[in-house]
C-alpha positions as CSV (number, residue, x, y, z in Angstrom):
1,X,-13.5,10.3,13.6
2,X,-9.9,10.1,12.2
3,X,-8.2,6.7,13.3
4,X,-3.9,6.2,11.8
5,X,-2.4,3.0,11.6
6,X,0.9,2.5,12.1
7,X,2.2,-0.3,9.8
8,X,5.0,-1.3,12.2
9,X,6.6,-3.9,9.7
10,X,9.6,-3.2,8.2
11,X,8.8,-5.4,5.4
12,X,7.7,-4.2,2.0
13,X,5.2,-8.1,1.8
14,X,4.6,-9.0,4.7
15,X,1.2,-9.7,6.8
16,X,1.6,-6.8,9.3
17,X,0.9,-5.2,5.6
18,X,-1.2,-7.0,4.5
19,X,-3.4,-6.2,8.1
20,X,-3.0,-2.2,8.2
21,X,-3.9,-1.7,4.3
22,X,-7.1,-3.8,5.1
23,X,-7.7,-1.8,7.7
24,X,-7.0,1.9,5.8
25,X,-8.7,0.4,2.9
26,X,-11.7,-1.1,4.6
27,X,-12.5,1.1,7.0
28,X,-11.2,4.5,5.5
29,X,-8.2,4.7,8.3
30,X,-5.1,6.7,7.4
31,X,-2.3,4.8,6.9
32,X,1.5,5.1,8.4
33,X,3.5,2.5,6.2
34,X,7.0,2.5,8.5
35,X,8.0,0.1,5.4
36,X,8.6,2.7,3.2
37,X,11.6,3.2,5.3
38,X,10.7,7.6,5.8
39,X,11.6,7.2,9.5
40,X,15.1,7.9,10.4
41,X,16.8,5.8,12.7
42,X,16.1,7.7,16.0
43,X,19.0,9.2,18.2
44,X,17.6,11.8,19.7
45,X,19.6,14.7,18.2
46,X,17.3,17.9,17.6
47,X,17.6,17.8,13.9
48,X,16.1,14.6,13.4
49,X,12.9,16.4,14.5
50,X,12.9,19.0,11.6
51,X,13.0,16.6,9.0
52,X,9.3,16.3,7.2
53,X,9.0,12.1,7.4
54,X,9.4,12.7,11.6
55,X,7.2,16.0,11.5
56,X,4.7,14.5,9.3
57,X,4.6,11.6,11.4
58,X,4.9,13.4,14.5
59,X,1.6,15.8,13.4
60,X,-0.2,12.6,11.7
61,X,-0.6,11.0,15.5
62,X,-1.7,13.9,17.2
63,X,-4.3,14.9,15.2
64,X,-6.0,11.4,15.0
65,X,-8.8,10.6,17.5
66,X,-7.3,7.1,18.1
67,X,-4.4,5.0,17.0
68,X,-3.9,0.9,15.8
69,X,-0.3,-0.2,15.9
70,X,0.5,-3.3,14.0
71,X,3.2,-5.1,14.3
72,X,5.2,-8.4,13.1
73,X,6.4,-10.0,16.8
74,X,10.0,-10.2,16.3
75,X,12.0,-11.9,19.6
76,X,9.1,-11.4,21.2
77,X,8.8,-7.9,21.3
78,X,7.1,-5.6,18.3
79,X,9.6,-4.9,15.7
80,X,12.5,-2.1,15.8
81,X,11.2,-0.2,13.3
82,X,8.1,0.2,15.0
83,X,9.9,0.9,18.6
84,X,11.8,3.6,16.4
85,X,9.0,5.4,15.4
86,X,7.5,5.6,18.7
87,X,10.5,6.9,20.0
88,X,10.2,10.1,18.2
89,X,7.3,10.6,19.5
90,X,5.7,11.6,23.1
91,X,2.8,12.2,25.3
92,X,2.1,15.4,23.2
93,X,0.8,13.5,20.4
94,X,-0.5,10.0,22.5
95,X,-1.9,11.5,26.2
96,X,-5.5,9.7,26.9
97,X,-5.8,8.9,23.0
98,X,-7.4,5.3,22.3
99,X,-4.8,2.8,21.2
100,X,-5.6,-0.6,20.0
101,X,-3.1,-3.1,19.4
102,X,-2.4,-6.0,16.7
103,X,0.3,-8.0,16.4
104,X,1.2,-10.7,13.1
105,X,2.9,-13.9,14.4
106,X,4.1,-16.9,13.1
107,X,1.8,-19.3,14.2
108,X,2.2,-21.0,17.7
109,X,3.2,-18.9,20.9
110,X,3.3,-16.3,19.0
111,X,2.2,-12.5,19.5
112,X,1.0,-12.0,22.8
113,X,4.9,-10.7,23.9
114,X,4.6,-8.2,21.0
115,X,1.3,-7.0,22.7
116,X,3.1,-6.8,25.7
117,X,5.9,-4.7,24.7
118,X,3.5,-2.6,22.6
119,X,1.1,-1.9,25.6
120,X,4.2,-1.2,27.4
121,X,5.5,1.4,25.4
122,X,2.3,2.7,24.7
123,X,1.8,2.9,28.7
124,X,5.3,5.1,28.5
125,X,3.4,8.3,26.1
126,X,0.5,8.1,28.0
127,X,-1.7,6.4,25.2
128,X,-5.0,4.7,26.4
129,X,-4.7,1.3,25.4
130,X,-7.7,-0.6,24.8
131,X,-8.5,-4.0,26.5
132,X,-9.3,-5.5,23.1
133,X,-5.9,-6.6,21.2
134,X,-5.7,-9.4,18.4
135,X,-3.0,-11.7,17.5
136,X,-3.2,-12.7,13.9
137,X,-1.3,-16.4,12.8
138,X,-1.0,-17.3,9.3
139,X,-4.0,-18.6,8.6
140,X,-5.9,-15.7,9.0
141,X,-4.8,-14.1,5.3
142,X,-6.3,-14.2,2.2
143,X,-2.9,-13.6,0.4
144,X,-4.2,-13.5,-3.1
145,X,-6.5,-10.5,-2.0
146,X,-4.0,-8.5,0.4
147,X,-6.6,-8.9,3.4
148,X,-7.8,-11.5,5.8
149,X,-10.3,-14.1,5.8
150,X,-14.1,-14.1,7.2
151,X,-13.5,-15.3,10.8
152,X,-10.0,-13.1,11.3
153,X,-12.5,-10.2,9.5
154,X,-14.9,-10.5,12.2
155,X,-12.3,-10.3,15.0
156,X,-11.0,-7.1,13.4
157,X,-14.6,-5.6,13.4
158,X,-15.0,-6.2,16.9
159,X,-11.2,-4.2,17.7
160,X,-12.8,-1.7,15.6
161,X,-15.7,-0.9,17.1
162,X,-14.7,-1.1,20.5
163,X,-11.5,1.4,19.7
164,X,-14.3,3.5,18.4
165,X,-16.7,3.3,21.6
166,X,-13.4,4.8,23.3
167,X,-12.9,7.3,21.1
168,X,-16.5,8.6,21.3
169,X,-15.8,8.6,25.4
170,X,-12.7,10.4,24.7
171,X,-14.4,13.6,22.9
172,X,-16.5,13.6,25.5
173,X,-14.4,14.0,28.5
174,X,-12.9,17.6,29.0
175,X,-9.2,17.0,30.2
């Protein structure tokens, strides 16, 4: 079962980071880092999809069996550099493919519009977003380790295993 995460922070320290290399490291998940700044900004122009970051990332999604996007909320929506990358890619590599969805806030009200906009967009390539999404506040980090804390853990293991119950129904429903 091969699941990508999609580091949607733009950030080189920040706790949408901090999330997706617990996740890649923790679970063995392949890991997009969108804050190595590979991604072009997107305009649509046919050269932009020879380039190797937008192929690479463009072949990366479609051969995973499901898909976590992580993202900072920023104006309560995900971030643009995640929205960027998503725009470069399409149906081809998300049709029916499990997505599950985690968004970093600040603390407060925070999060749930990013999950919005994320399930939104994810809606628009024909991904199969999962009911299970996670908001995680401050609190939940263990900075001095680059992951998260027991309880926060625990929440993530439940996302987990219920993105991989729909990836299991996924290989076994001929489309």
């Amino acid at each position: 079962m091969k699941i990508v995460v999609i580091n949607g922070s733009p950030r080189k320290k920040g706790r949408t980071g901090i999330a997706s290399r617990y996740l890649a490291r923790n679970y063995g998940f392949d890991l997009i880092d969108l804050s190595k700044g590979d991604i072009p900004l997107y305009t649509g122009e046919e050269e932009q999809f020879n380039m190797e970051s937008v192929k690479g990332l463009r072949q990366q999604v479609k051969d995973a069996d499901g898909i976590i996007l992580a993202s900072p909320e920023y104006h309560s929506g995900m971030s643009g550099a995640l929205k960027n990358a998503l725009d470069f890619l399409s149906s081809e590599q998300f049709a029916h493919k499990p997505v599950a969805l985690l968004s970093c806030a600040g603390g407060g009200k925070g999060g749930i519009n990013c999950l919005t906009n994320m399930r939104t967009v994810a809606r628009g390539v024909y991904a199969n977003v999962i009911p299970k999404q996670l908001v995680m506040d401050p609190h939940c980090f263990d900075y001095e380790n680059d992951g998260l804390l027991k309880d926060p853990a625990e929440l993530v293991d439940q996302m987990i295993k219920e993105l991989k119950m729909y990836v299991k129904i996924a290989e076994n429903v001929d489309l």
